[in-house]
C-alpha positions as CSV (number, residue, x, y, z in Angstrom):
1,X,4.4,25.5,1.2
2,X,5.8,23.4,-1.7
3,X,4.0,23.0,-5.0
4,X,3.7,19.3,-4.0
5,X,1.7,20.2,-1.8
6,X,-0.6,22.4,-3.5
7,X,-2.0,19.7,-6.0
8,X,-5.1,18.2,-6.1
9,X,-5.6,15.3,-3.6
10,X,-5.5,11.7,-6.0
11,X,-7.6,9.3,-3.3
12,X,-8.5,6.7,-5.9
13,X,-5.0,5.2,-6.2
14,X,-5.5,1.3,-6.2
15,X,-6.9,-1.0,-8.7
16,X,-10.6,-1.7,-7.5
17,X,-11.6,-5.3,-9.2
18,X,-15.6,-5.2,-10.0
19,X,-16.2,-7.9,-7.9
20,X,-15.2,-6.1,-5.0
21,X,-16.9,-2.7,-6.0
22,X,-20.3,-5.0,-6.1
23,X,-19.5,-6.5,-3.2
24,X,-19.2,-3.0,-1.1
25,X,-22.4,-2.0,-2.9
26,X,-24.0,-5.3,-2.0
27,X,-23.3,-4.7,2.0
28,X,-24.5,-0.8,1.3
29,X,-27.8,-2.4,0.8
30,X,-27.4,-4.9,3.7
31,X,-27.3,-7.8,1.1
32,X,-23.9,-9.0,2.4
33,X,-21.3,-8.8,4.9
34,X,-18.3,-6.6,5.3
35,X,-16.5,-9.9,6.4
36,X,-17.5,-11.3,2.8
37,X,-15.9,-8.6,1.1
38,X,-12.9,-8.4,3.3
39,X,-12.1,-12.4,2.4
40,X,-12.9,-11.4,-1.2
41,X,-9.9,-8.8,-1.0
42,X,-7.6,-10.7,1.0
43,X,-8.1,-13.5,-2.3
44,X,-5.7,-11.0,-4.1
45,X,-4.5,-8.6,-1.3
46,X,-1.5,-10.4,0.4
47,X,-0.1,-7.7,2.5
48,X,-1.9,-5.8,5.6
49,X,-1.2,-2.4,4.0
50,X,-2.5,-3.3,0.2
51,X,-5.7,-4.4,2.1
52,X,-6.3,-1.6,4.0
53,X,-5.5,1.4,1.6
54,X,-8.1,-1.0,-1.2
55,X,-11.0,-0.4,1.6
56,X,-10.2,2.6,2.4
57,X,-11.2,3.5,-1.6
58,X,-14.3,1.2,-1.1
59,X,-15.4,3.4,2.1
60,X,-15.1,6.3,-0.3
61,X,-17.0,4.5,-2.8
62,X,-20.2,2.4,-1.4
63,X,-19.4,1.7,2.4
64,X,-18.9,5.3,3.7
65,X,-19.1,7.8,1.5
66,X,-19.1,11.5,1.8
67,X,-21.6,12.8,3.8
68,X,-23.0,15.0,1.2
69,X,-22.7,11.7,-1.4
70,X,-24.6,9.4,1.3
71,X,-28.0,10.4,-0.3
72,X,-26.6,10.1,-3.8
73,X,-25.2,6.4,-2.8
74,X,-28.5,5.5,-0.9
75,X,-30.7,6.3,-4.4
76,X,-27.9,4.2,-6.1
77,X,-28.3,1.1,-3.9
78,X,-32.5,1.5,-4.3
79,X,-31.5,2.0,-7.8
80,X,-30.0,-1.6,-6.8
81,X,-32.8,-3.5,-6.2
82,X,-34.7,-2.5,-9.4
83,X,-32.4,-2.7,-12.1
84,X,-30.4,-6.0,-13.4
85,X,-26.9,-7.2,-12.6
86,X,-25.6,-5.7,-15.4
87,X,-26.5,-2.5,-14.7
88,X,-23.6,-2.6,-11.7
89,X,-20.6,-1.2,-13.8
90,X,-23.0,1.7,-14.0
91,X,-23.5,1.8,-10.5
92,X,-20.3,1.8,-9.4
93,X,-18.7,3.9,-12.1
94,X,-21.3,7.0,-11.2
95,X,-20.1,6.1,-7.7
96,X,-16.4,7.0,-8.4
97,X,-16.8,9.8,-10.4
98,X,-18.8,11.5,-7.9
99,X,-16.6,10.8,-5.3
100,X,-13.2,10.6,-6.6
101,X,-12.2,13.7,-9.5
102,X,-9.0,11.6,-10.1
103,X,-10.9,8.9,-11.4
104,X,-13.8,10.9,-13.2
105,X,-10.8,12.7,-14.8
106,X,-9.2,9.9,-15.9
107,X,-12.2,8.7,-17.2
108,X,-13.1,12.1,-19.0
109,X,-9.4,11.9,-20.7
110,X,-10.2,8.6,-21.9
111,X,-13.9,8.7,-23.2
112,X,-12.3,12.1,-25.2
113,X,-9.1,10.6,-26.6
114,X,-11.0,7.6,-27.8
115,X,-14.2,9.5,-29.1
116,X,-12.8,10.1,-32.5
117,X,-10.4,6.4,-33.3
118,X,-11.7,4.5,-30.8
119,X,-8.0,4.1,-29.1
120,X,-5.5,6.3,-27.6
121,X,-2.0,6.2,-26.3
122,X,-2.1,5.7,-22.4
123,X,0.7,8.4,-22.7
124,X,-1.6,10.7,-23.9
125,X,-3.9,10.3,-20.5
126,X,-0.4,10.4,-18.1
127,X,0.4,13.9,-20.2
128,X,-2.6,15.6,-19.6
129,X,-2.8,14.0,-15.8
130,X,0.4,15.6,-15.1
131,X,-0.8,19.1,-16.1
132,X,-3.5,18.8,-13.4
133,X,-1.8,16.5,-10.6
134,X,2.3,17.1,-11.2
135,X,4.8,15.2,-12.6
136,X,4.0,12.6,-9.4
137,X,5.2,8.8,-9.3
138,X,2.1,8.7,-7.4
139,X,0.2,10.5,-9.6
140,X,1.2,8.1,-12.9
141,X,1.0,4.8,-10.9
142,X,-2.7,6.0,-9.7
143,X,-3.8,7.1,-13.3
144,X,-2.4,3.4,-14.6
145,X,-4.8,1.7,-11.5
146,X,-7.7,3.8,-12.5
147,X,-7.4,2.1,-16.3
148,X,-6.9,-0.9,-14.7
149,X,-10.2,-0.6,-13.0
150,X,-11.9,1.1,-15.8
151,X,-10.5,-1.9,-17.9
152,X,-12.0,-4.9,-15.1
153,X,-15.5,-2.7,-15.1
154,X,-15.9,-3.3,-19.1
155,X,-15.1,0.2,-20.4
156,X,-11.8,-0.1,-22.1
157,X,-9.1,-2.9,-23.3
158,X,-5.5,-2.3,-22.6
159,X,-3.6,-3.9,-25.5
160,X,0.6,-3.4,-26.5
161,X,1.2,-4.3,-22.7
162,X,-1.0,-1.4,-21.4
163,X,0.4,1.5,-24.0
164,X,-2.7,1.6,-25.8
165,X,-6.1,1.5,-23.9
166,X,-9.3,0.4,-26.7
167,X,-12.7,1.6,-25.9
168,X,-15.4,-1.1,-26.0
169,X,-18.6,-1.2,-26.8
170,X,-21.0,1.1,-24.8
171,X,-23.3,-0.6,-22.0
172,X,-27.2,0.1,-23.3
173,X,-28.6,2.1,-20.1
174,X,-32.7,2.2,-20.9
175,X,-34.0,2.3,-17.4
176,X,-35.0,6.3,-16.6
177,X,-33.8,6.1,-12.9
178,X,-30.6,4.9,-13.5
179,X,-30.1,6.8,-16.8
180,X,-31.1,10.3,-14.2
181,X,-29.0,9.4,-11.5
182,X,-26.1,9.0,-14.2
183,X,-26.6,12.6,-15.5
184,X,-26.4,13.9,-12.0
185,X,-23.1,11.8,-11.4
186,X,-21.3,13.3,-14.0
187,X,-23.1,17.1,-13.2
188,X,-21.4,15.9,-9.5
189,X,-18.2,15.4,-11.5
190,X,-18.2,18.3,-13.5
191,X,-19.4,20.6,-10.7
192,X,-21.6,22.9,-13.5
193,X,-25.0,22.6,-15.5
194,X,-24.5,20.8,-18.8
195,X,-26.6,20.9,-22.0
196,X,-29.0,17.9,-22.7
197,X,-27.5,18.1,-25.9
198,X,-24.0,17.1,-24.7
199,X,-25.1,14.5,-22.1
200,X,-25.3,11.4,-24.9
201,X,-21.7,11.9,-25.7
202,X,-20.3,13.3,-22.7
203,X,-16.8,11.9,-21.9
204,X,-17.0,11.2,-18.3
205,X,-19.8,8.7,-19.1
206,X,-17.9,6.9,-22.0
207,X,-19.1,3.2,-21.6
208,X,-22.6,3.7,-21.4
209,X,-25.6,4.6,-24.0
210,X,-28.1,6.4,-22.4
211,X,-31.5,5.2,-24.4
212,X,-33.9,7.3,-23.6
213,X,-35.5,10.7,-24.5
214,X,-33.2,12.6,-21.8
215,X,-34.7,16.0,-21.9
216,X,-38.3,13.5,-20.8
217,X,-35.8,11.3,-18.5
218,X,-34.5,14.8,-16.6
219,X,-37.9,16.3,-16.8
220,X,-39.4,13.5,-14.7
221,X,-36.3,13.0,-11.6
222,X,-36.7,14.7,-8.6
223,X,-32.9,15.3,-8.3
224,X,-32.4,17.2,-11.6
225,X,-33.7,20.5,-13.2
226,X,-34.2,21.9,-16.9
227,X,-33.7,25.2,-17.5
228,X,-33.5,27.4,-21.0
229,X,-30.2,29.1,-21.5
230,X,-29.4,32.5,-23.7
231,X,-29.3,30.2,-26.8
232,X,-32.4,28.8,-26.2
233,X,-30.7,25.1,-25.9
234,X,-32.1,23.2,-22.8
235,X,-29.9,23.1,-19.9
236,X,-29.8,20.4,-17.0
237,X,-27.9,20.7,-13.2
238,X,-29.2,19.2,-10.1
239,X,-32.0,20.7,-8.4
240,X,-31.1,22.4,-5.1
241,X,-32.1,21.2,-1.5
């Protein structure tokens, strides 16, 4: 077997416009039409193959994900209904790094880099890609889509013709349900508990301000669990079935 082949699988490799993202979530929750969202993509997808290989990362998103995310996705379209438009970036980014590590990775690189200036070399993100996915063409053209993306959801500018990516201002999340069901998208992501302490600046979740008591927030969902650990800081990871 060829190292190639032993690499992580990359799935998210197009660039996903918000527009369509809500859309797919919109006919999750049976507000609109798959036909809708297919003439929505066809507006920018010219060629048979471009338009398939964009829905097949919207199946894996909001229109048929996992069947161990179908739950997750469900409470995000309820989620939906109850919180406003603006909250959809939110929606759909929790959506993609809980179904997609490529993207969640990216996004993890990013919110890091750009913790300290606020900006980063895109370099810097296709360097430390390669040490997980390979020195791929793929690879590099899917980790440029992702910022793409991550740039048309709100989260980062791309300025010196995409060299440098900018992160912008964090979206204020205040409502408790969304602000849990974020916290258990990035525990999805990383795949381990995480301190409550760590969860307002944690890099997967870079665009968004959680504002809200969290240790109260996770205390209340039904879908997450505290817990003490040796140093006495409070720990959180997703309650089991």
């Amino acid at each position: 077997m060829s190292h190639q082949s032993n690499l992580p699988h990359i799935g998210f490799d197009r660039f996903i416009a918000l527009d369509w993202a809500a859309c797919a979530l919109r006919v999750r929750a049976g507000q609109e039409t798959s036909q809708t969202l297919a003439a929505l993509i066809g507006e920018k997808e010219r060629s048979e193959a471009s338009r398939k290989k964009t829905r097949s990362v919207l199946k894996g998103l909001w229109l048929a994900p996992r069947s161990d995310l179908a739950p997750f996705a469900d409470r995000g379209v309820e989620l939906f209904g109850e919180v406003d438009v603006s909250a959809v970036p939110a929606l759909c980014w929790g959506m993609a790094i809980s179904a997609y590590p490529f993207f969640g990775k990216v996004a993890e690189l990013t919110g890091r880099l750009t913790a300290i200036q606020g900006d980063c070399a895109s370099a810097e993100i296709h360097r430390r890609m390669a040490e997980t996915y390979g020195e791929r063409e793929t690879a590099y053209r899917a980790a440029n889509r992702v910022m793409q993306t991550q740039a048309d959801w709100g989260a980062l500018g791309r300025i010196d013709k995409g060299r440098r990516i900018i992160r912008r201002l964090p979206m204020t999340i205040s409502q408790d349900g969304l602000i849990a069901w974020l916290i258990e998208a990035a525990l999805r992501y990383t795949g381990k508990a995480m301190s409550v302490a760590s969860l307002q600046s944690s890099a997967v979740l870079y665009p968004f301000r959680l504002d809200q008591p969290l240790a109260f927030v996770v205390s209340r969902s039904t879908a997450l669990e505290l817990h003490a650990d040796g140093s006495r800081s409070q720990m959180v990871a997703m309650r089991l079935p």
